[in-house]
C-alpha positions as CSV (number, residue, x, y, z in Angstrom):
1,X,200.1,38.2,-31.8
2,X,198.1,41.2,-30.2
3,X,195.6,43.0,-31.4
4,X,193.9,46.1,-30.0
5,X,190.2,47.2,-30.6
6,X,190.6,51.2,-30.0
7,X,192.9,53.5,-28.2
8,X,196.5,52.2,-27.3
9,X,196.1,52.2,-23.5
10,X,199.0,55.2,-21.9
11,X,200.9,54.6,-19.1
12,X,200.7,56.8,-16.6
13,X,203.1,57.2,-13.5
14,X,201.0,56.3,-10.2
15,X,201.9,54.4,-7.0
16,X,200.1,51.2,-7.3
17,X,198.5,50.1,-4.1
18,X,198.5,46.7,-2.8
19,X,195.9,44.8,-4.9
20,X,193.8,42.1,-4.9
21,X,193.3,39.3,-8.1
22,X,189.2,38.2,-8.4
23,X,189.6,35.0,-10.9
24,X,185.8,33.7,-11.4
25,X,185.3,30.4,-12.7
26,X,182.0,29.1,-13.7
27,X,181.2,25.1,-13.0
28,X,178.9,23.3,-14.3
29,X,179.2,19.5,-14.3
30,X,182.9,19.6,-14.2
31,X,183.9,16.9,-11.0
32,X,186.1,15.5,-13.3
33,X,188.4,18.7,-14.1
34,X,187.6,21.5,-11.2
35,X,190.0,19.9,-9.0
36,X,193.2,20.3,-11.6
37,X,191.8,23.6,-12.6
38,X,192.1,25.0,-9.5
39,X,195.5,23.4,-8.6
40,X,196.7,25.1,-11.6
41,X,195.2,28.2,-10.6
42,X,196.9,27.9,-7.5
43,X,200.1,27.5,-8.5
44,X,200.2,29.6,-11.3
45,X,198.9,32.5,-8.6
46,X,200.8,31.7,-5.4
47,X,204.7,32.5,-8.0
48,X,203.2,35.8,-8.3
49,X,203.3,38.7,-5.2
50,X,199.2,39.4,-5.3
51,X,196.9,39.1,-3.3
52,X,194.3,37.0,-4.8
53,X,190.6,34.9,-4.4
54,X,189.7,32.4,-6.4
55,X,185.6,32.5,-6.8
56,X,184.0,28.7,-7.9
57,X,180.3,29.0,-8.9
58,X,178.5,26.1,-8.9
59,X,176.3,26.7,-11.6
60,X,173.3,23.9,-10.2
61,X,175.5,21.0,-11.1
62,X,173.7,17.4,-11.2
63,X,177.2,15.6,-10.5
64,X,179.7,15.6,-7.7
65,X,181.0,19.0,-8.2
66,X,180.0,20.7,-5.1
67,X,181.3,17.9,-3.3
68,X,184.7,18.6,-5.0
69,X,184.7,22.2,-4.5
70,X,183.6,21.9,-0.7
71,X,186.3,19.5,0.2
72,X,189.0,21.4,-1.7
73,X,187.5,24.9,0.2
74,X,188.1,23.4,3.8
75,X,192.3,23.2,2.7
76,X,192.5,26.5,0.8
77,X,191.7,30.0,2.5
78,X,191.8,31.8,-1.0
79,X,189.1,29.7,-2.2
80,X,185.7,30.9,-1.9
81,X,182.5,28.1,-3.3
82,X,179.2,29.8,-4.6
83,X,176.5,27.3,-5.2
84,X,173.6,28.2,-7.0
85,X,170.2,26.8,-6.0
86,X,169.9,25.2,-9.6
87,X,171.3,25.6,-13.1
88,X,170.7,29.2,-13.8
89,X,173.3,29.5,-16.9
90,X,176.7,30.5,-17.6
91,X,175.7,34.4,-18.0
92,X,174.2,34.4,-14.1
93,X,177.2,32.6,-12.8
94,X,179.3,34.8,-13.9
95,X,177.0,37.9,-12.5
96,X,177.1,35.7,-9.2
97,X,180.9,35.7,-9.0
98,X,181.3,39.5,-9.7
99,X,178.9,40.4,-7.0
100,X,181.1,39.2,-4.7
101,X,184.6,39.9,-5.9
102,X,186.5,42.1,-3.6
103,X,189.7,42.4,-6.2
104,X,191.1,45.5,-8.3
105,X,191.7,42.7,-11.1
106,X,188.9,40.6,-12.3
107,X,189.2,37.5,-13.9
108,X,187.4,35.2,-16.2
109,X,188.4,31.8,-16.0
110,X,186.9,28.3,-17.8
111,X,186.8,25.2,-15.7
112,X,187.6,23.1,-18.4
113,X,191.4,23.9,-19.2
114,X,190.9,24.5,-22.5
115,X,193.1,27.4,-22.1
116,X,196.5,26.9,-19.5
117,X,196.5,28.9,-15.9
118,X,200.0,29.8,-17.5
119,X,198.2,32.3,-19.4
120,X,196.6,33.8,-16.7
121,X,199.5,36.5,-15.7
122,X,199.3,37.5,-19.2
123,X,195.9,39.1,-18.4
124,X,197.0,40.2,-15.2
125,X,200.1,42.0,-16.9
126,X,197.7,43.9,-19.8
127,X,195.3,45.3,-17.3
128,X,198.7,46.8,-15.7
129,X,199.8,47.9,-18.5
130,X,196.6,50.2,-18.2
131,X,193.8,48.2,-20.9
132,X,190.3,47.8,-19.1
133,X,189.1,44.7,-20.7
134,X,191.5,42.0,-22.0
135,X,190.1,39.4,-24.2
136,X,191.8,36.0,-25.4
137,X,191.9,34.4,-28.9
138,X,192.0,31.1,-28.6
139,X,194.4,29.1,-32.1
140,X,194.2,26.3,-33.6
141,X,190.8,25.5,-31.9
142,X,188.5,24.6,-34.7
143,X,188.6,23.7,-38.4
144,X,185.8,23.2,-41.3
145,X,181.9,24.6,-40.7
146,X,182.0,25.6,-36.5
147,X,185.2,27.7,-37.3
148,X,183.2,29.1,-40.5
149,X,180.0,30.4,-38.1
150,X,182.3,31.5,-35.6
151,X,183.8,34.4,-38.2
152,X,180.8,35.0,-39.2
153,X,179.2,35.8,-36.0
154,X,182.0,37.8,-34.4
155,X,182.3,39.8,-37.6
156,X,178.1,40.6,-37.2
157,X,179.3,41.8,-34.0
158,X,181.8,43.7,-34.3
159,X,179.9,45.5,-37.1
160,X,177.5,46.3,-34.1
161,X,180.2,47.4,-31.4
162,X,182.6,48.4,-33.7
163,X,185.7,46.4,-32.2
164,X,187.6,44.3,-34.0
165,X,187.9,41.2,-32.0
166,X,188.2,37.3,-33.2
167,X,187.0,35.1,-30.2
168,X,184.0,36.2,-28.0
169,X,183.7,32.6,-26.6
170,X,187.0,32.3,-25.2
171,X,186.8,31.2,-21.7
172,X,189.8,33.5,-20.6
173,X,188.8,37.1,-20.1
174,X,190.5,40.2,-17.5
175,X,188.8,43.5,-16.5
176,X,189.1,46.1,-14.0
177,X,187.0,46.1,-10.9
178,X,186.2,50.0,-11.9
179,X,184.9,48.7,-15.2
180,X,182.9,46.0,-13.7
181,X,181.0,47.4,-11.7
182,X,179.5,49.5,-14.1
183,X,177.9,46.2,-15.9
184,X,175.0,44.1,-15.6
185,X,174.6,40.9,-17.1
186,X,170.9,39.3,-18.2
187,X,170.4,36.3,-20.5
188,X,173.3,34.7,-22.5
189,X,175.3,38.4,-22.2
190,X,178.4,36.6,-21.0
191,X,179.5,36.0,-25.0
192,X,179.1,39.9,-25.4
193,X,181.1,41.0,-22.4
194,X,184.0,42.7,-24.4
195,X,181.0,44.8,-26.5
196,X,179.5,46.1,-22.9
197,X,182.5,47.1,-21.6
198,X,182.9,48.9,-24.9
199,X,179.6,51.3,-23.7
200,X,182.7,52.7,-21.1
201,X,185.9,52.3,-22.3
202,X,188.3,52.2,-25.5
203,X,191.2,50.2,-24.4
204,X,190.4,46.8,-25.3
205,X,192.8,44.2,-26.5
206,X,192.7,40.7,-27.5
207,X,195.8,38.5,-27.4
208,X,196.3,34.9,-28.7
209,X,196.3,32.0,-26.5
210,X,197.1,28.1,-27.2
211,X,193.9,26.0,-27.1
212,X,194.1,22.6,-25.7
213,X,191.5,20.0,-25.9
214,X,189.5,19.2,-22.3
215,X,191.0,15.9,-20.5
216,X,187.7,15.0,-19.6
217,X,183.7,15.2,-20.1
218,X,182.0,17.7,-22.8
219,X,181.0,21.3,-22.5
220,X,177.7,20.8,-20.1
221,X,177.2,24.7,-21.3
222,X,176.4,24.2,-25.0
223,X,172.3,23.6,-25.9
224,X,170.6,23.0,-29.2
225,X,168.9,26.6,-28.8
226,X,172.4,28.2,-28.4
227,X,172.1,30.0,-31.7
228,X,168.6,31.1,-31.4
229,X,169.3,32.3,-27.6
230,X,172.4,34.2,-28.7
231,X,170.4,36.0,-31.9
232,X,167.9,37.2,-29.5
233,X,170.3,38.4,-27.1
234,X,172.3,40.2,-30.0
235,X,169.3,42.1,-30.9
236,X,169.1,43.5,-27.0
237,X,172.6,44.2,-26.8
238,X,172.6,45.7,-29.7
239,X,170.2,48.4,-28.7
240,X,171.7,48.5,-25.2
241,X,175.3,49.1,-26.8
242,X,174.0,51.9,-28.8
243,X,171.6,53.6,-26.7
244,X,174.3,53.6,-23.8
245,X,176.7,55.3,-25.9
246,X,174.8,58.0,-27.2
247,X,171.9,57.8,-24.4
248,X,170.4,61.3,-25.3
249,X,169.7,60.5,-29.3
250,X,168.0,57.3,-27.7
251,X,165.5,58.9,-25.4
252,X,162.2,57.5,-25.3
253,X,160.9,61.3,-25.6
254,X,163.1,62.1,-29.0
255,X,161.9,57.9,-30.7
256,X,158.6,58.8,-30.1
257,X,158.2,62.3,-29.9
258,X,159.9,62.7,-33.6
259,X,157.8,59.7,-35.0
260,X,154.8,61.1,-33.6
261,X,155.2,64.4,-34.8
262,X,155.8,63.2,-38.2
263,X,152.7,61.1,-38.6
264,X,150.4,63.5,-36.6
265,X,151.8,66.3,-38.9
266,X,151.0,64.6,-42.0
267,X,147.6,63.4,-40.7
268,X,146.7,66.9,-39.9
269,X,148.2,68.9,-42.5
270,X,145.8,66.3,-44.8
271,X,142.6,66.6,-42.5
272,X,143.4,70.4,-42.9
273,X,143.4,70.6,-46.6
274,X,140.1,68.2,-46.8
275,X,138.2,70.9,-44.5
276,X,139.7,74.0,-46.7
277,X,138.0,72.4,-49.7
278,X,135.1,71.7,-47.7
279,X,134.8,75.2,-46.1
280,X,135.3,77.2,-49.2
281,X,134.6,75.0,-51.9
282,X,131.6,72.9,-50.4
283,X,133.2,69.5,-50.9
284,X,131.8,66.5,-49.4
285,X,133.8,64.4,-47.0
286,X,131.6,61.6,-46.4
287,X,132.5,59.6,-49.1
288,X,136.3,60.1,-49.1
289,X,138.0,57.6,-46.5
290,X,141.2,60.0,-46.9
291,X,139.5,62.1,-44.2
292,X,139.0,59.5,-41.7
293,X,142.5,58.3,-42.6
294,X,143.9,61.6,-41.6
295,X,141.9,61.9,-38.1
296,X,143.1,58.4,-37.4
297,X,146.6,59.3,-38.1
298,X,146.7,62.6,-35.8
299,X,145.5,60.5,-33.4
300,X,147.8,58.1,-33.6
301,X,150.4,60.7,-33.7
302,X,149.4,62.4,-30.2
303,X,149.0,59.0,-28.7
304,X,153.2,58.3,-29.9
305,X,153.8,61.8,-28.0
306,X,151.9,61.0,-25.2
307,X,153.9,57.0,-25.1
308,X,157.2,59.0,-25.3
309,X,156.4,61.2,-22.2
310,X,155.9,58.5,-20.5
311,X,158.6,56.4,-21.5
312,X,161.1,59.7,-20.5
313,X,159.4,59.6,-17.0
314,X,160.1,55.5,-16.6
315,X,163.7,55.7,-17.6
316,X,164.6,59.2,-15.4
317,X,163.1,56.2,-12.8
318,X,165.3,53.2,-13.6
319,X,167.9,55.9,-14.0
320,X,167.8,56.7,-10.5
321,X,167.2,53.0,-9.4
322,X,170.1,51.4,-11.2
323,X,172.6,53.7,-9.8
324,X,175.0,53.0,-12.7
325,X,176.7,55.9,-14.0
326,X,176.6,57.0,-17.8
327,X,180.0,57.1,-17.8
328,X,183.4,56.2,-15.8
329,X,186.1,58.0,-14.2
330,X,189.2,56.1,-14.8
331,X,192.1,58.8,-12.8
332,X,191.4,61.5,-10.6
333,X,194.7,63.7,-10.1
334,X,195.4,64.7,-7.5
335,X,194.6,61.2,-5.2
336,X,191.7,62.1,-3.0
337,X,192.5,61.4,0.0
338,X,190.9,62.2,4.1
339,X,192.6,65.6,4.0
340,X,191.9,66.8,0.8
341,X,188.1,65.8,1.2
342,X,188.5,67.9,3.9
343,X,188.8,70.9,1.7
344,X,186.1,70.0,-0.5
Protein backbone atom coordinates (compact mmCIF):
# COMPACT_ATOMS: atom_id res chain seq x y z
CA UNK A 1 0.00 0.00 0.00
CA UNK A 2 0.88 3.69 -0.78
CA UNK A 3 -0.20 6.52 0.56
CA UNK A 4 0.36 10.14 -0.44
CA UNK A 5 0.25 13.24 1.93
CA UNK A 6 -0.73 16.13 -0.75
CA UNK A 7 -0.46 16.68 -4.39
CA UNK A 8 -0.07 13.55 -6.75
CA UNK A 9 3.53 14.34 -8.00
CA UNK A 10 3.12 14.96 -12.42
CA UNK A 11 5.47 13.73 -14.60
CA UNK A 12 7.00 15.83 -16.64
CA UNK A 13 9.17 15.02 -19.87
CA UNK A 14 12.85 16.15 -19.20
CA UNK A 15 16.24 14.57 -20.13
CA UNK A 16 17.58 13.18 -16.92
CA UNK A 17 21.21 13.82 -16.47
CA UNK A 18 23.60 11.41 -15.20
CA UNK A 19 23.01 11.34 -11.39
CA UNK A 20 24.48 10.58 -8.44
CA UNK A 21 22.66 8.33 -5.20
CA UNK A 22 23.76 10.03 -1.41
CA UNK A 23 22.61 7.01 1.00
CA UNK A 24 23.47 8.38 4.72
CA UNK A 25 23.55 5.96 7.41
CA UNK A 26 23.95 6.97 10.95
CA UNK A 27 26.15 4.51 13.38
CA UNK A 28 26.21 4.43 16.60
CA UNK A 29 27.50 1.30 18.37
CA UNK A 30 26.67 -0.88 15.58
CA UNK A 31 30.32 -3.20 15.06
CA UNK A 32 28.21 -5.96 15.07
CA UNK A 33 25.73 -5.07 12.02
CA UNK A 34 27.59 -2.01 9.87
CA UNK A 35 29.54 -4.52 8.10
CA UNK A 36 26.30 -6.62 6.56
CA UNK A 37 24.57 -3.29 6.17
CA UNK A 38 26.85 -1.98 4.00
CA UNK A 39 27.44 -5.22 1.99
CA UNK A 40 23.78 -5.16 1.40
CA UNK A 41 23.90 -1.70 0.44
CA UNK A 42 26.45 -2.54 -1.95
CA UNK A 43 24.91 -5.06 -3.62
CA UNK A 44 21.64 -3.86 -3.78
CA UNK A 45 23.33 -0.48 -5.42
CA UNK A 46 26.11 -1.88 -7.73
CA UNK A 47 22.50 -4.07 -9.94
CA UNK A 48 21.41 -0.67 -10.54
CA UNK A 49 23.19 1.88 -13.42
CA UNK A 50 23.79 5.04 -10.68
CA UNK A 51 26.24 6.54 -9.67
CA UNK A 52 26.20 6.35 -6.04
CA UNK A 53 28.25 7.16 -2.30
CA UNK A 54 27.54 5.58 0.45
CA UNK A 55 28.16 8.20 3.67
CA UNK A 56 28.85 6.18 7.35
CA UNK A 57 28.68 8.60 10.24
CA UNK A 58 30.15 7.54 13.12
CA UNK A 59 28.02 8.95 15.58
CA UNK A 60 30.96 8.90 18.74
CA UNK A 61 30.72 5.19 19.04
CA UNK A 62 32.28 3.59 22.32
CA UNK A 63 32.79 0.13 20.44
CA UNK A 64 34.74 -1.09 17.45
CA UNK A 65 32.78 0.59 14.85
CA UNK A 66 35.17 2.94 13.41
CA UNK A 67 37.51 0.26 13.29
CA UNK A 68 34.89 -1.62 11.05
CA UNK A 69 34.05 1.25 8.92
CA UNK A 70 37.86 2.22 8.30
CA UNK A 71 38.90 -1.23 7.30
CA UNK A 72 35.84 -1.71 5.07
CA UNK A 73 36.69 2.16 3.56
CA UNK A 74 40.33 1.09 2.39
CA UNK A 75 38.41 -1.84 -0.13
CA UNK A 76 35.50 0.32 -1.28
CA UNK A 77 35.95 3.67 -3.22
CA UNK A 78 32.15 4.56 -2.91
CA UNK A 79 32.48 4.44 0.72
CA UNK A 80 33.10 7.59 2.45
CA UNK A 81 33.59 7.25 6.85
CA UNK A 82 32.55 10.45 8.89
CA UNK A 83 33.55 10.19 12.55
CA UNK A 84 32.32 12.50 14.89
CA UNK A 85 34.51 13.67 17.73
CA UNK A 86 31.89 12.24 20.30
CA UNK A 87 28.20 11.09 20.49
CA UNK A 88 26.42 14.13 19.26
CA UNK A 89 22.87 12.31 18.38
CA UNK A 90 21.17 10.83 15.65
CA UNK A 91 19.60 14.41 14.45
CA UNK A 92 23.49 15.81 13.98
CA UNK A 93 24.67 12.77 12.25
CA UNK A 94 22.28 12.97 9.87
CA UNK A 95 23.05 16.94 9.38
CA UNK A 96 26.78 15.75 9.16
CA UNK A 97 26.07 13.35 6.23
CA UNK A 98 24.03 15.88 4.22
CA UNK A 99 26.67 18.46 4.39
CA UNK A 100 28.71 16.47 2.48
CA UNK A 101 26.47 14.53 0.03
CA UNK A 102 27.38 15.32 -3.53
CA UNK A 103 24.10 13.22 -4.96
CA UNK A 104 20.81 14.40 -6.85
CA UNK A 105 19.15 11.55 -4.63
CA UNK A 106 19.46 11.53 -0.88
CA UNK A 107 19.03 8.72 1.17
CA UNK A 108 18.19 7.85 4.67
CA UNK A 109 19.37 4.66 5.73
CA UNK A 110 19.34 2.67 9.42
CA UNK A 111 22.42 0.71 10.29
CA UNK A 112 20.45 -1.80 11.96
CA UNK A 113 18.62 -3.67 9.00
CA UNK A 114 15.52 -3.40 10.43
CA UNK A 115 14.32 -2.53 7.12
CA UNK A 116 16.09 -4.70 3.79
CA UNK A 117 18.63 -2.69 1.28
CA UNK A 118 15.96 -4.40 -1.15
CA UNK A 119 13.75 -1.63 -0.46
CA UNK A 120 16.11 0.85 -1.17
CA UNK A 121 15.40 1.24 -5.16
CA UNK A 122 11.90 1.62 -4.19
CA UNK A 123 12.79 5.14 -2.81
CA UNK A 124 15.06 5.69 -5.53
CA UNK A 125 12.20 4.86 -8.11
CA UNK A 126 9.48 7.46 -6.14
CA UNK A 127 11.74 10.38 -6.15
CA UNK A 128 11.88 9.61 -10.12
CA UNK A 129 8.69 9.36 -10.37
CA UNK A 130 8.87 13.19 -9.42
CA UNK A 131 7.81 13.05 -5.20
CA UNK A 132 10.41 15.26 -3.12
CA UNK A 133 10.35 13.41 0.12
CA UNK A 134 9.57 9.58 0.34
CA UNK A 135 8.80 8.22 3.61
CA UNK A 136 8.60 4.41 4.73
CA UNK A 137 5.93 2.64 6.95
CA UNK A 138 7.39 0.08 8.52
CA UNK A 139 4.39 -3.40 9.17
CA UNK A 140 4.10 -5.63 11.53
CA UNK A 141 6.64 -3.88 13.75
CA UNK A 142 4.97 -3.46 17.09
CA UNK A 143 1.98 -4.67 18.99
CA UNK A 144 0.15 -3.66 22.53
CA UNK A 145 1.18 -0.09 24.38
CA UNK A 146 4.52 1.20 22.09
CA UNK A 147 2.33 0.69 18.91
CA UNK A 148 -0.57 2.56 20.84
CA UNK A 149 1.91 5.82 21.57
CA UNK A 150 3.19 5.55 18.30
CA UNK A 151 -0.54 6.52 16.60
CA UNK A 152 -0.93 8.76 18.95
CA UNK A 153 2.09 10.81 18.43
CA UNK A 154 2.09 10.76 14.59
CA UNK A 155 -1.52 11.67 14.62
CA UNK A 156 -0.46 15.03 17.11
CA UNK A 157 1.70 15.60 14.25
CA UNK A 158 0.13 15.41 11.51
CA UNK A 159 -2.56 17.65 13.11
CA UNK A 160 0.39 20.16 13.21
CA UNK A 161 1.79 19.61 9.59
CA UNK A 162 -1.22 18.55 8.19
CA UNK A 163 0.13 15.28 6.40
CA UNK A 164 -1.17 12.20 6.81
CA UNK A 165 1.70 9.97 7.48
CA UNK A 166 1.89 6.60 9.85
CA UNK A 167 5.68 6.10 10.75
CA UNK A 168 7.96 9.12 11.38
CA UNK A 169 10.65 6.85 13.00
CA UNK A 170 11.20 4.62 10.21
CA UNK A 171 14.87 4.42 9.52
CA UNK A 172 14.27 4.44 5.54
CA UNK A 173 13.72 7.82 4.15
CA UNK A 174 14.50 9.52 0.22
CA UNK A 175 14.64 13.24 -0.73
CA UNK A 176 15.90 15.37 -3.39
CA UNK A 177 19.22 17.11 -3.14
CA UNK A 178 17.07 20.45 -4.17
CA UNK A 179 14.85 19.89 -1.16
CA UNK A 180 17.65 19.28 1.12
CA UNK A 181 19.38 21.82 0.96
CA UNK A 182 16.84 23.99 1.90
CA UNK A 183 16.79 22.22 5.60
CA UNK A 184 18.52 22.56 8.73
CA UNK A 185 18.39 20.17 11.34
CA UNK A 186 18.84 21.11 15.39
CA UNK A 187 17.90 18.84 18.32
CA UNK A 188 16.01 15.46 17.87
CA UNK A 189 14.55 17.09 14.30
CA UNK A 190 15.49 13.95 12.52
CA UNK A 191 11.89 12.24 13.64
CA UNK A 192 10.15 15.44 12.02
CA UNK A 193 12.04 15.39 8.62
CA UNK A 194 8.89 14.61 6.47
CA UNK A 195 6.96 17.80 8.37
CA UNK A 196 10.12 20.20 7.32
CA UNK A 197 10.20 19.28 4.01
CA UNK A 198 6.55 19.97 4.07
CA UNK A 199 7.50 24.02 4.73
CA UNK A 200 8.63 23.47 0.70
CA UNK A 201 6.97 20.98 -1.06
CA UNK A 202 3.52 18.96 -1.46
CA UNK A 203 4.54 15.73 -2.94
CA UNK A 204 5.14 13.53 -0.17
CA UNK A 205 4.39 9.91 -0.01
CA UNK A 206 4.76 7.12 2.32
CA UNK A 207 4.95 3.53 1.21
CA UNK A 208 4.90 0.25 3.35
CA UNK A 209 7.91 -1.66 4.01
CA UNK A 210 8.50 -5.23 5.86
CA UNK A 211 10.09 -4.82 9.23
CA UNK A 212 12.52 -7.30 10.35
CA UNK A 213 13.91 -7.67 13.77
CA UNK A 214 17.94 -6.52 14.23
CA UNK A 215 20.34 -9.71 14.19
CA UNK A 216 22.32 -8.28 16.70
CA UNK A 217 22.67 -5.63 19.78
CA UNK A 218 19.81 -2.97 20.76
CA UNK A 219 19.00 0.40 19.46
CA UNK A 220 22.15 2.50 21.14
CA UNK A 221 19.79 5.58 19.93
CA UNK A 222 16.79 5.21 22.31
CA UNK A 223 17.14 7.24 25.94
CA UNK A 224 14.79 7.40 28.92
CA UNK A 225 14.23 11.31 28.03
CA UNK A 226 13.25 10.31 24.39
CA UNK A 227 9.65 11.42 25.00
CA UNK A 228 10.35 14.51 26.90
CA UNK A 229 13.21 15.51 24.15
CA UNK A 230 10.79 14.85 21.35
CA UNK A 231 7.69 17.07 23.08
CA UNK A 232 10.03 19.90 23.37
CA UNK A 233 11.25 19.60 19.92
CA UNK A 234 7.50 19.36 18.68
CA UNK A 235 6.72 22.50 20.24
CA UNK A 236 9.81 24.31 18.03
CA UNK A 237 8.89 22.62 15.01
CA UNK A 238 5.73 23.41 15.38
CA UNK A 239 6.20 27.10 15.27
CA UNK A 240 9.00 26.71 12.73
CA UNK A 241 6.52 24.64 10.31
CA UNK A 242 4.02 27.37 10.65
CA UNK A 243 5.85 30.43 10.64
CA UNK A 244 7.83 29.12 7.45
CA UNK A 245 4.78 28.56 5.65
CA UNK A 246 3.10 31.67 6.11
CA UNK A 247 6.42 33.80 7.17
CA UNK A 248 4.69 37.22 6.80
CA UNK A 249 1.52 36.51 9.35
CA UNK A 250 4.48 35.39 11.74
CA UNK A 251 6.55 38.49 11.72
CA UNK A 252 7.94 39.53 14.92
CA UNK A 253 6.67 43.22 13.91
CA UNK A 254 2.74 41.92 13.26
CA UNK A 255 2.99 39.31 17.05
CA UNK A 256 4.04 42.16 18.81
CA UNK A 257 3.04 45.09 17.11
CA UNK A 258 -0.82 43.91 17.14
CA UNK A 259 -0.55 42.64 20.90
CA UNK A 260 0.95 45.84 21.74
CA UNK A 261 -1.43 47.98 20.18
CA UNK A 262 -4.18 46.15 21.78
CA UNK A 263 -3.09 46.52 25.33
CA UNK A 264 -1.63 50.02 24.96
CA UNK A 265 -5.04 50.97 23.38
CA UNK A 266 -7.04 49.80 26.12
CA UNK A 267 -4.60 51.20 28.68
CA UNK A 268 -4.92 54.51 27.14
CA UNK A 269 -8.34 54.75 26.09
CA UNK A 270 -8.89 53.95 30.12
CA UNK A 271 -6.20 56.49 31.40
CA UNK A 272 -8.12 58.91 28.94
CA UNK A 273 -11.51 58.55 30.26
CA UNK A 274 -10.06 58.83 34.11
CA UNK A 275 -8.52 62.39 33.15
CA UNK A 276 -12.00 63.46 31.25
CA UNK A 277 -13.74 62.88 34.58
CA UNK A 278 -10.98 64.52 36.28
CA UNK A 279 -10.68 67.53 33.92
CA UNK A 280 -14.36 68.34 33.78
CA UNK A 281 -15.85 66.79 36.58
CA UNK A 282 -12.98 67.27 39.34
CA UNK A 283 -12.67 63.57 40.14
CA UNK A 284 -9.89 62.37 42.21
CA UNK A 285 -7.39 59.88 40.90
CA UNK A 286 -5.35 59.12 43.78
CA UNK A 287 -7.25 56.73 45.29
CA UNK A 288 -8.39 54.72 42.23
CA UNK A 289 -5.53 52.01 41.30
CA UNK A 290 -7.48 51.80 37.74
CA UNK A 291 -5.43 54.86 36.78
CA UNK A 292 -2.14 53.48 37.57
CA UNK A 293 -3.31 50.24 36.03
CA UNK A 294 -3.89 52.06 32.80
CA UNK A 295 -0.38 54.01 32.61
CA UNK A 296 1.25 50.67 33.38
CA UNK A 297 -0.54 49.07 30.65
CA UNK A 298 0.35 51.83 27.86
CA UNK A 299 3.50 51.36 28.87
CA UNK A 300 3.62 48.00 28.58
CA UNK A 301 2.00 48.29 25.24
CA UNK A 302 4.78 50.67 23.69
CA UNK A 303 7.44 48.57 25.16
CA UNK A 304 5.60 45.23 22.94
CA UNK A 305 5.94 47.76 19.81
CA UNK A 306 9.22 48.71 20.53
CA UNK A 307 10.26 44.48 21.22
CA UNK A 308 8.61 43.87 17.76
CA UNK A 309 10.85 46.44 15.89
CA UNK A 310 13.45 44.98 17.04
CA UNK A 311 12.59 41.51 16.60
CA UNK A 312 11.79 42.58 12.54
CA UNK A 313 15.37 44.03 12.52
CA UNK A 314 17.01 40.48 13.98
CA UNK A 315 15.17 38.27 11.63
CA UNK A 316 15.80 40.70 8.20
CA UNK A 317 19.49 39.70 9.81
CA UNK A 318 19.37 35.93 10.14
CA UNK A 319 17.40 36.23 6.97
CA UNK A 320 20.35 37.42 5.19
CA UNK A 321 22.80 35.16 7.17
CA UNK A 322 21.04 31.83 6.64
CA UNK A 323 20.88 32.20 2.98
CA UNK A 324 17.91 29.78 2.79
CA UNK A 325 15.34 30.68 0.46
CA UNK A 326 11.56 31.05 1.52
CA UNK A 327 10.65 29.01 -1.05
CA UNK A 328 11.99 26.42 -3.94
CA UNK A 329 12.15 26.29 -7.51
CA UNK A 330 11.59 22.76 -8.51
CA UNK A 331 11.78 23.31 -12.99
CA UNK A 332 12.94 26.09 -14.80
CA UNK A 333 11.80 25.78 -18.60
CA UNK A 334 13.69 26.43 -20.73
CA UNK A 335 17.22 24.56 -19.15
CA UNK A 336 19.51 27.41 -18.44
CA UNK A 337 22.33 26.79 -19.86
CA UNK A 338 26.04 28.98 -20.74
CA UNK A 339 24.35 30.46 -23.81
CA UNK A 340 21.27 31.37 -22.58
CA UNK A 341 22.88 33.04 -19.44
CA UNK A 342 24.52 34.79 -21.93
CA UNK A 343 21.34 36.60 -22.89
CA UNK A 344 20.29 37.27 -19.53
Amino acid sequence: MSTQAKGAPQQIAVTAPSRRISIIIPCFNEEANIADCIAAVIEVMDEGQDDYEIIAVNDGSSDNTLQVLSELESGQPNLVVLDMMRNFGQTAAYQAGLDVARGSHILFFSGDLEISADQIPKVIEKLDAGSDFVNTLRIDRWGGSHALKSRLANRLVNCISGLSLSDRGSGLKGMSAQLAKSLRLYGEWHRFLPDLASIYTERIVEFEVPFEERKAGISSYRGRLKSASVLFDLATVAFTIHSRRKPYQFLPGRLFGFAGILIGGVGLMVSTWLLAQKIFFGASLSDRPLFLISILTSIVGLMMVMFGMLGELLMQIYTRLDHRPEQQIRLRLPVVGPNLDNRL
